[in-house]
N, C-alpha and C positions, 0 to 999 in steps of 0.2 A: 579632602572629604574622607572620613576613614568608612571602615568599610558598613558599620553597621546606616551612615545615611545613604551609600550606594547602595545595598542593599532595597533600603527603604523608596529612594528614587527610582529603582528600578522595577521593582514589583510595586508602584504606585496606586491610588486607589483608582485612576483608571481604568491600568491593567486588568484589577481585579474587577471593574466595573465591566472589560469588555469580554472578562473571561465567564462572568457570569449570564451577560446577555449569549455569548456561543452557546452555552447548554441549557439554555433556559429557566433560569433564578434569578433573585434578584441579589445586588452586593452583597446583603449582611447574610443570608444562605450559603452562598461562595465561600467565603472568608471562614463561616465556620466548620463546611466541609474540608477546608485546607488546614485548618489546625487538626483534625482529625485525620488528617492523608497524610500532613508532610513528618511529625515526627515519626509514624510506623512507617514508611518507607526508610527513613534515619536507620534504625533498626534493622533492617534488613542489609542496607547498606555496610554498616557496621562486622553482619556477620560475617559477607562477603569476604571484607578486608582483614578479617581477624582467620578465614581460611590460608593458609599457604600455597594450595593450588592457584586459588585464585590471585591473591595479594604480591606474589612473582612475577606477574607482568604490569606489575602499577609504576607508572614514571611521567615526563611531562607528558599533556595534553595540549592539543589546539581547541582554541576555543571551537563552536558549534557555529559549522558553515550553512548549516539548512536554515539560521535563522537572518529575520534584519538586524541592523546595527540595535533596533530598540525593540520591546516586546508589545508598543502600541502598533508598530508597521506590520510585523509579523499575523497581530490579532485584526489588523483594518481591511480586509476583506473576509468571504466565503473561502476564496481559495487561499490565503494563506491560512484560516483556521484549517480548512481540511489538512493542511500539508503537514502543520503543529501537529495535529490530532495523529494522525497516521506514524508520522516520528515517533510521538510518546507510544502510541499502541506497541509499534515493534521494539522500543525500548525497553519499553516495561516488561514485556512479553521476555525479553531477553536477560533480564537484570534481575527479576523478579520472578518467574517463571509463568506459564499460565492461570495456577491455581493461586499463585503466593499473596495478588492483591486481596483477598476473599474478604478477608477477618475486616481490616479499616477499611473497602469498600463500604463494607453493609453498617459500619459504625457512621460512618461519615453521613449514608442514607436516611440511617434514622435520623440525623442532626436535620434531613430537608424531607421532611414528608414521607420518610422510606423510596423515594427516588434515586432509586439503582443506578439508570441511564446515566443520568446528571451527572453521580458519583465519579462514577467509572470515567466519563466524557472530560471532567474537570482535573480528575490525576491524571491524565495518558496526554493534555493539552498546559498543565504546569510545570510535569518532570523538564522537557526538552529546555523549558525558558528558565530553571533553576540553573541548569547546566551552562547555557548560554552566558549565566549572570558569573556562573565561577569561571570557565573559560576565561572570557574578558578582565578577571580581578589579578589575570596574572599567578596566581597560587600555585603548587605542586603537589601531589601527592606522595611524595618521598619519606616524606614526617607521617604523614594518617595515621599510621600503626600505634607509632608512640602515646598520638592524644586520642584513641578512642577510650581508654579507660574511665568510667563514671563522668563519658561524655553524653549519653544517652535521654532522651529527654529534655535537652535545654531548647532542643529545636523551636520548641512551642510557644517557650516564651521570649525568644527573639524573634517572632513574631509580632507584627504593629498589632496595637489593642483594636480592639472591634471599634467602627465610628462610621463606616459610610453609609451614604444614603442609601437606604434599601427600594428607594422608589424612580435610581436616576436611571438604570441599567433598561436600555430597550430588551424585551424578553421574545424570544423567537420561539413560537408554540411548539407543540413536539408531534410532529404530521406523523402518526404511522403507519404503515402502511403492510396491511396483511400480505400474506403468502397466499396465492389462488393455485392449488394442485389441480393444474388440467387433466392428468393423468398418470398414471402407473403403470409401467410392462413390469409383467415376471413373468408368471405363466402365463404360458398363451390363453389354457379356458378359464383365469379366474380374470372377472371386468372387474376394476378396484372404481366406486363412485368418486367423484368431483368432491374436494374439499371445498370448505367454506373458508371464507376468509377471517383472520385471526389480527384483528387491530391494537396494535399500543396505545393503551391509552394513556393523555395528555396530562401531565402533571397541576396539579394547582398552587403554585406557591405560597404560603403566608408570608404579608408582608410583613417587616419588622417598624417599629416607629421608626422615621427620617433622623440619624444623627450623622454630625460632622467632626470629622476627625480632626481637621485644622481647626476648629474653634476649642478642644481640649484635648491640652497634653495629657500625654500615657500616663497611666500611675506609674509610680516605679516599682520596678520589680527585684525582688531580694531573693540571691541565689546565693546558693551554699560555692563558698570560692574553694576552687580545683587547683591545689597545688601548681600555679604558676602557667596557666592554661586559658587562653582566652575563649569562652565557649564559643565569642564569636567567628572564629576558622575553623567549627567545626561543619559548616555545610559546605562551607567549598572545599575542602579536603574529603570529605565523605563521597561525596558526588561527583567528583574526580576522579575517585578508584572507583566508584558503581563504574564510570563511564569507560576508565581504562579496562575492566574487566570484561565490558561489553565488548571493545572492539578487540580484543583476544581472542573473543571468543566468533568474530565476524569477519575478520579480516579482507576476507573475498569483495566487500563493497564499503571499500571506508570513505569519509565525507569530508576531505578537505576544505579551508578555505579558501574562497575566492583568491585567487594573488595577482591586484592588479600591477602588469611588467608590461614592457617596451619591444615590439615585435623586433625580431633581428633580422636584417638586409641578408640570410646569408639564403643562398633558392636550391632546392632540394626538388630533382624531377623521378617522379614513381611510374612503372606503368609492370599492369596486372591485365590477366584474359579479359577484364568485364571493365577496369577503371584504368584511365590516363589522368595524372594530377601533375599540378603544379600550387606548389605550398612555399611562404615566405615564411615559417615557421624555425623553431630551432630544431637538431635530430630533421627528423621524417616528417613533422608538423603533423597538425589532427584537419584531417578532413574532413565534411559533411559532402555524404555524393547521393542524397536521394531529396533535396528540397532547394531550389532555386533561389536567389538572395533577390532580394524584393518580387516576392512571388505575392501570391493571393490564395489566403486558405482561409479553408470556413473555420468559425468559431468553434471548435472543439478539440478534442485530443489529438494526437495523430502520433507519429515516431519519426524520431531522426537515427539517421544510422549512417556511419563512414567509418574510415582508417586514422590510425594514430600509431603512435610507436608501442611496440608489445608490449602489458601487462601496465597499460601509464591509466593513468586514475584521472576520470574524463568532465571536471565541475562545468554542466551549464547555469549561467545566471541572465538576466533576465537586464533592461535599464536600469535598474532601478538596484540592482545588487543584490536579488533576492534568488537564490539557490534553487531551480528548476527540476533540477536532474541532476545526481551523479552515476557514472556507468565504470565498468575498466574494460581496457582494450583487453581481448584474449590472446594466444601467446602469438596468431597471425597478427595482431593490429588489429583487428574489426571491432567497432562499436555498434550498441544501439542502443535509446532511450526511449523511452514512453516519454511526453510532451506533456504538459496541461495544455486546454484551450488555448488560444492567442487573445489576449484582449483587441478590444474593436481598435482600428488604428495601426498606425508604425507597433512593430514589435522587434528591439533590435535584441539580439543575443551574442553573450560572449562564452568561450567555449576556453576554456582553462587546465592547460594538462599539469601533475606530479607523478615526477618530479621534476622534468623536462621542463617547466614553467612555456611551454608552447602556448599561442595561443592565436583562434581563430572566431571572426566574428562577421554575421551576415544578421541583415532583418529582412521580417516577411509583414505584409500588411492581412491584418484581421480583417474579413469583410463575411459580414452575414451573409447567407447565401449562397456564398461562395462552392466553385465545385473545387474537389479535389485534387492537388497535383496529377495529372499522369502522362507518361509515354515517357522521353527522355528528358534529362535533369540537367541543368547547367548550376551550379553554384558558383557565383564569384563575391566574395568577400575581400577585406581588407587583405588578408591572406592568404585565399584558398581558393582555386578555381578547380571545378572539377566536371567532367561530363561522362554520364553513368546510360551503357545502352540498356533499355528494358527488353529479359529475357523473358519468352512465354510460357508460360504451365503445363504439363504435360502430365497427364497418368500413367504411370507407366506399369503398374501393378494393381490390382487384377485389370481383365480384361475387359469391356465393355460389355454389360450382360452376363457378367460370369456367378456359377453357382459359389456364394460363400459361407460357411459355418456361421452360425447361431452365437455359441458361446463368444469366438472372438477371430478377428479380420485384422487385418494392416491394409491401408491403401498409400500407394509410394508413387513417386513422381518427382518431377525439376522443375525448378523456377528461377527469381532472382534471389542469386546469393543473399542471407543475414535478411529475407523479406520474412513478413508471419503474414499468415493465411488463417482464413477463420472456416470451416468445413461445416455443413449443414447437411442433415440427414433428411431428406421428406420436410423443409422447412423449419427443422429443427437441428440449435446448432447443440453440435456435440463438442466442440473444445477449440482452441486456439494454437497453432504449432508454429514453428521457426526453419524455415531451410538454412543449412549450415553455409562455410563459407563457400563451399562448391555449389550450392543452388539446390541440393538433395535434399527431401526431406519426407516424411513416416506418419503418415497421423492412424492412432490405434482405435478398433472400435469394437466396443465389449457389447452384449446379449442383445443385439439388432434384433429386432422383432421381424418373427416368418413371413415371408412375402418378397415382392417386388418392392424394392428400398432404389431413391434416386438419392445422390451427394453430389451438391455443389461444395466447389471451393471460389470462395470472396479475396480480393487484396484489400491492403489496407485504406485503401480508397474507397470501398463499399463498391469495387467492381467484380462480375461475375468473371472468372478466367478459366475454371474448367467443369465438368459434368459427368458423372459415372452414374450410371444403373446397372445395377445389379442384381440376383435373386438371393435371396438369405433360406437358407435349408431350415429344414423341420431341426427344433433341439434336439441333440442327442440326448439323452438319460444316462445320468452316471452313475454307477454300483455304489458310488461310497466319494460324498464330498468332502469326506475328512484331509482327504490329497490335498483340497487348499486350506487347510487349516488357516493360512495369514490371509485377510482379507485384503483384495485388490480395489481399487478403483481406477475409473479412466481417466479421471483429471488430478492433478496437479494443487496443491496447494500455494497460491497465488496465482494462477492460471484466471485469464478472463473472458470471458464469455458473456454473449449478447441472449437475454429472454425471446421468448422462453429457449431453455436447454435440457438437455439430457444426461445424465452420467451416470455409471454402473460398473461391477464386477464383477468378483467371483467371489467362494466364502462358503463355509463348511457350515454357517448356522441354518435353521431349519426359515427362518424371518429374518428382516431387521429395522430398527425400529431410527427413521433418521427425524432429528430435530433440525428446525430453521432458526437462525437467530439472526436478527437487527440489530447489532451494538450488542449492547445485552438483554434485550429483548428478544424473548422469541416468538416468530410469527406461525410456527407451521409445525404441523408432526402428524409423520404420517406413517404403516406399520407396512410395510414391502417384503413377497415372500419369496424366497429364493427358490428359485426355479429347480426341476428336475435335474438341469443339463447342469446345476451349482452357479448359475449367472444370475443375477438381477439388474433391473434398470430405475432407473426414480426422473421423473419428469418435472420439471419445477419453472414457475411462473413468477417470481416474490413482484409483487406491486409496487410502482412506482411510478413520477412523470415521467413525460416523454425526455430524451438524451441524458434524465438523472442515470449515474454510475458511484456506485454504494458497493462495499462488500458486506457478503452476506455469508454466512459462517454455517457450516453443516456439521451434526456429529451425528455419525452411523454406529448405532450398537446391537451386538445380536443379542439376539429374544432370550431374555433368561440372565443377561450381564448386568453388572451392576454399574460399567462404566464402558462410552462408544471404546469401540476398536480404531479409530479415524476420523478425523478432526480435521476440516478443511477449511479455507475460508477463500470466495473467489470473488471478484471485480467483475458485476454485473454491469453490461450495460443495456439501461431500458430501451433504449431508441433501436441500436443493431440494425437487420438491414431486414427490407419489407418481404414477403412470402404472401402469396393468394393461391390458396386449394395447394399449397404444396410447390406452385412455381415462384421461381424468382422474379421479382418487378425493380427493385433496384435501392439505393441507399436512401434513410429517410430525409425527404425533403424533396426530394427528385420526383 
């Protein structure tokens, strides 16, 4: 099969049928958004390789380990569209830069009703499965350079001709859902009113008449011949260096594939102030010491975390061979990953180290319901038994009741080593943080509003473990906030956080004006004014069901700019844990 019917078999009219039902179009919509995306990404591509900064670290690649063997397994659920979508997002984001998609976005848009969402939705869930298709074709990128010359544009037309049915694709409506601003702090005497809510509204697709591509062959197409150049290796070559370019440029979290290997007999015994292990691993083996093998966890997210050998590249996959999580050990060994849900049922995971080819594997059963891990942890796996004591939380800075500053606080304390804790202000959570591998850990907190303010701190269980009250002082007034000329914020870009939340800084302009966005929809905007003491705060609720977790994308600009200062986007999740009048009652569901 040469390549142009691999090709074809591969991005099938399936594919294209399930890639259209994910953003809500129908096939012949899809199809002809992707002629419009896939040759100006080519072009960009192109320029990449034709830089010498860039095109110096281009050589072989592994194919794409986040995806399935095929591009219908990867699209046959929710969660693996989301997991595509997110790939392409940071992809593109990185290959392409923020602003770079703009120009064939909005060209692609107009081909479907001027539907933005879609657009965007459908490049950032193609790139990763084009890449998958060249990976697997075997190709290198060594030669790219030579054949980009007046390879530009053929893209399009080794493309299959337009033919599928535009009526087979189930189309999933497009729910949006407003931004509700409960409120605003800045200054204390200005009251900022309740937002309204800012809905996306639902696209309408036109359908196209029902045609079938297997009842007639393509026409053919006549293309000016390229001195000895087959146009057809020009996307796997292109897309090959986009991708070697990318991980140049990322290295800190690169995404091997799965490699299934044969554990080895030889027994490696470790013991740490917090962990005793025993691993049948190669080296040091990869541990998991915070989740029990055949445990019982509720259906949603959660995190894994243990030891491995320093700096080893950590692939979890799933039964099924489908790429979960990759993390890297830091220079101690300590891992941790963020989880998807478990599906209902056995859920067996195999945990995959490079380059050590180590490997370690335990399952847990999905059960609705279900409460949380907690207290002490036994993992035993085919090759990892491990048992973890739970240390308790402590504040340890300020003091219980203690006077603290307006503009900005640290509350400091110990817990379990490599845990994250979610902190909540008066029922509002203000950020998510990590204790390091000693159990220490700092959560900052920017223009607290005057008064008596209570903080809890939550584990990742949705249990309560510590409690501070404190007084927050009147703001000071500052002579001149040009001091902070760079604008600060308290969170984190990819940081996550449970609704409603808070976050704020500091910042020299007189206002600032933050916008919400959904995808590329924006839900909310609202004009925040910076305080005397140069702090402001912004309160935000964005809408959503209960336990949905979406990121949702802030740009803060000051009053008078023509473009935000800070650009963030966080992992909201809607469910978080329950609050009445300000106290804590406990995780939802409970």
């Amino acid at each position: 099969m040469n390549l142009q019917d691999q090709f074809s078999a591969f991005f099938s009219n399936r594919v294209v049928e399930l890639l259209a039902g994910a953003v809500g179009l129908n096939p012949a919509q899809a199809q002809m958004a992707l002629r419009a995306i896939l040759p100006r990404q080519l072009d960009h591509l192109a320029d990449l390789a034709d830089n010498p900064q860039t095109a110096v670290g281009l050589g072989d690649l592994w194919s794409m380990g986040d995806l399935s063997n095929d591009p219908e397994t990867a699209l046959s659920s929710p969660e693996g569209i989301s997991r595509l979508e997110n790939l392409g997002q940071t992809m593109s984001n990185r290959l392409f830069g923020n602003g770079g998609t703009g120009n064939w976005l909005g060209d692609a848009a107009q081909l479907i009703d001027g539907n933005q969402n879609a657009a965007t939705r459908l490049s950032n869930l193609a790139l990763p499965l084009l890449l998958s298709f060249l990976g697997r074709s075997g190709v290198t990128a060594q030669n790219a350079a030579s054949q980009l010359t007046g390879m530009r544009g053929a893209l399009s037309a080794m493309l299959p001709t337009a033919g599928l049915a535009a009526g087979t694709a189930s189309v999933t409506p497009n729910l949006g859902k407003g931004e509700v601003i409960d409120s605003v702090v800045a200054r204390p005497e200005v009251e900022v009113e309740r937002g309204a809510p800012v809905a996306a509204a639902a696209p309408t697709p036109t359908p196209e008449p029902e045609r079938h591509l297997e009842a007639v062959p393509p026409a053919p197409v006549v293309t000016e011949e390229r001195s000895g150049c087959n146009p057809l290796w020009l996307l796997p070559l292109l897309l090959l260096a986009g991708l070697a370019w990318y991980l140049t440029q990322n290295r800190a979290e690169p995404v091997p594939a799965p490699t299934p290997t044969t554990t080895t007999e030889q027994t490696t015994e470790t013991t740490t102030t917090e962990t005793t292990t025993a691993t049948s691993t190669a080296d040091e083996g990869i541990v998991v010491a915070n989740v029990q093998d055949g445990a019982d966890l509720p259906i949603e997210p959660f995190v894994l975390s243990g030891t491995a050998p320093a700096d080893e590249v950590i692939t979890i996959t799933n039964q099924d061979g489908e790429v979960l999580a990759t993390e890297t050990a830091d220079a101690s060994g300590n891992w941790e990953a963020q989880m998807p849900a478990p599906l209902e049922g056995t859920n067996t995971y195999t945990l995959t180290g490079t380059p050590s080819n180590a490997t370690s594997e335990f399952a847990v059963n999905g059960v609705a319901g279900a409460a949380a891990t907690e207290g002490a942890a036994e993992t035993t796996g085919a090759t990892t038994t491990t048992e973890t004591a739970v240390v308790p939380v402590e504040i340890t800075d300020p003091a219980s009741g203690a006077a603290v500053a307006a503009e900005s606080f640290n509350i400091s304390g110990t817990g379990q080593p490599n845990a994250s804790y979610s902190l909540f202000e008066d029922g509002v959570n203000v950020g998510t943080f990590f204790a390091d591998e000693t159990g220490a850990w700092t959560a900052d907190i920017t223009a607290a509003q005057e008064g008596e303010r209570n903080y809890i701190l939550v584990d990742e269980n949705g249990n309560q473990v510590a409690e501070l009250p404190v007084v927050v002082n009147a703001p000071v007034a500052s002579a001149d906030c040009s001091v902070n000329d760079v604008l600060t914020l308290s969170l984190a870009d990819g940081d996550t956080v449970s609704a409603p939340f808070r976050f704020g800084g500091t910042g020299s302009a007189e206002s600032y004006q933050v916008r919400v966005f959904r995808g590329a929809d924006q839900i909310g905007e609202t004009e925040v004014d910076n305080g005397d003491n140069c702090a402001w705060s912004y309160l935000s609720q964005p809408g959503g069901r209960e336990d949905e977790v979406g990121e949702i994308r802030y740009e803060v600009t000051p009053a008078g700019a023509d473009a935000p200062e800070a650009d963030i986007t966080l992992n909201v999740i809607q469910s978080g844990v329950n609050f009445e009048n300000g106290e804590y009652v406990g995780p939802t569901g409970n």
